[in-house]
C-alpha positions in Angstrom: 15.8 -49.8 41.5 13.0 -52.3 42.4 12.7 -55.6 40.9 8.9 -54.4 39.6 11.1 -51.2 38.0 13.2 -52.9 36.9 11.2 -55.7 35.0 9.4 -52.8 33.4 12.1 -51.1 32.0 13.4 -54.7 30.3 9.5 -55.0 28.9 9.9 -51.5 27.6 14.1 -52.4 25.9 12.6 -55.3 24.6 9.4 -53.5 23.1 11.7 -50.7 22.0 14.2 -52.8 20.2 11.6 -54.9 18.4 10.1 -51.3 16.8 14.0 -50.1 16.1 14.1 -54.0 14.0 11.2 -52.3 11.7 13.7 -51.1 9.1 15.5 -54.6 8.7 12.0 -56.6 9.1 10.4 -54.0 6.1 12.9 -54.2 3.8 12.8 -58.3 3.9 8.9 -57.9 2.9 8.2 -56.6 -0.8 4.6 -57.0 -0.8 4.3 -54.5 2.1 6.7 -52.2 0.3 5.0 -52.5 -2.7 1.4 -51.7 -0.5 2.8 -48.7 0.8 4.5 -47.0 -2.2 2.0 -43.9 -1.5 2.9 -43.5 1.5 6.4 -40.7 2.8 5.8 -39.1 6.2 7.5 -39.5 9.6 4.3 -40.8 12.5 5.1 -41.4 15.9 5.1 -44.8 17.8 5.1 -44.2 21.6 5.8 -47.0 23.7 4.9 -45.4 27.8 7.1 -42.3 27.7 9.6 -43.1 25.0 8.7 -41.6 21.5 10.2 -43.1 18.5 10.0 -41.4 15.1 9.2 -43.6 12.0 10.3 -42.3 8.9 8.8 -43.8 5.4 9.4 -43.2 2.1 7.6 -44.3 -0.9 6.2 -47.2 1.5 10.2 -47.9 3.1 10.4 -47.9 6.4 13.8 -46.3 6.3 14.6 -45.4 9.9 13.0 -45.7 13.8 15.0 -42.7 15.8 14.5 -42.7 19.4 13.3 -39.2 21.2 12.6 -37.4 23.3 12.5 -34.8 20.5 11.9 -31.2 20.9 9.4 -29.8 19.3 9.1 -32.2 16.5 6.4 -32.4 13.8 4.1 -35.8 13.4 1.7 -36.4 10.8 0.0 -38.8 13.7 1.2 -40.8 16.1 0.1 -44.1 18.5 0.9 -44.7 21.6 0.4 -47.3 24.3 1.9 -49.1 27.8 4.7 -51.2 27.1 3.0 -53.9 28.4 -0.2 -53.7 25.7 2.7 -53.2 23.2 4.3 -56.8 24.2 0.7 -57.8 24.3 0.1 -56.8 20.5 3.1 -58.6 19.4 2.3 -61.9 20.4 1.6 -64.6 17.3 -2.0 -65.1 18.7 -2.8 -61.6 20.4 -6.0 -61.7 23.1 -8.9 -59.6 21.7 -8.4 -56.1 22.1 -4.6 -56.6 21.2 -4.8 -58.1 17.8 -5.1 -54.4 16.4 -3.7 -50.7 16.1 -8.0 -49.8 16.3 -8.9 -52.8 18.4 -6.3 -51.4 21.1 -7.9 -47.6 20.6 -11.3 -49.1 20.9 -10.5 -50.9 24.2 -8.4 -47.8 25.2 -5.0 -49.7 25.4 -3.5 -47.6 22.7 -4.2 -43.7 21.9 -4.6 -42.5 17.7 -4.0 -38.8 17.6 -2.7 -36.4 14.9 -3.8 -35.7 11.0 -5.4 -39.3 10.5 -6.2 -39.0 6.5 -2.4 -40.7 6.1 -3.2 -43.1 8.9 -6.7 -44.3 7.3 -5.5 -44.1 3.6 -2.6 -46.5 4.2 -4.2 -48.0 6.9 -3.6 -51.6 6.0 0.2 -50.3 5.3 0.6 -48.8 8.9 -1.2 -51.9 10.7 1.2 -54.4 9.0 4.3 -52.7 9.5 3.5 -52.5 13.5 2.7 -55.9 13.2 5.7 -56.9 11.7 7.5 -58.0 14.9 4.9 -60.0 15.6 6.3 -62.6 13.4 6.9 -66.2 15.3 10.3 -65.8 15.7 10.6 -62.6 16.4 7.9 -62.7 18.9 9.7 -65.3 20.4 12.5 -63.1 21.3 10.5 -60.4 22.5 8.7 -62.2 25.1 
């Protein structure tokens, strides 16, 4: 393995684990909970090749179950690099990176799937990815 392999694959643990933390990080925020209380359906989060299923119910972010998955059903999902992942969850993200629509618009992330979830709790989704973007959890990510 080569040390540029190698350092992507910690950027990609690191990225991943921070997503897997969304569970623990949600449940500590009742505002957001309360915010997403419409919202039960499982999206997709793809960070490079690795897709992670997020479950929520009744705005609960109840689990983050890493694939790959066969043949398993998304109401959406978003994807992007590791690195633009890391990049979003800094405390002070660069433009492009502040933002689940800023990173499609720039093309760092990809939005696919039945968006009418995505758009209707769209304040909901954005702040639960944002969530380990929190000081010290950023921290720890970087």
């Amino acid at each position: 393995m080569t040390q540029s392999s190698a350092k992507a694959d910690s950027v990609k643990d690191r990225v991943i684990a921070a997503f897997e933390d969304l569970p623990r990080l949600a449940a500590a925020d009742q505002d957001l909970t309360r915010r997403g209380r419409f919202l039960t359906c499982e999206f997709e989060i793809g960070v490079g090749d690795v897709p992670l299923a997020i479950a929520v119910v009744e705005g609960r972010a109840v689990s983050v179950t890493r694939g790959p998955f066969l043949l398993k059903p998304f109401r959406f999902s978003i994807r992007a690099e590791p690195e633009d992942w890391l990049r979003f969850f800094e405390p002070m993200p660069a433009p492009g990176y502040y933002d689940l629509l800023g990173m499609n618009k720039v093309g760092r992330a990809r939005i696919a799937g039945d968006l009418v979830p995505l758009m209707g709790n769209l304040q909901f989704i954005k702040d639960l990815i944002a969530l380990p973007r929190t000081l010290d959890n950023a921290k720890a990510i970087q």
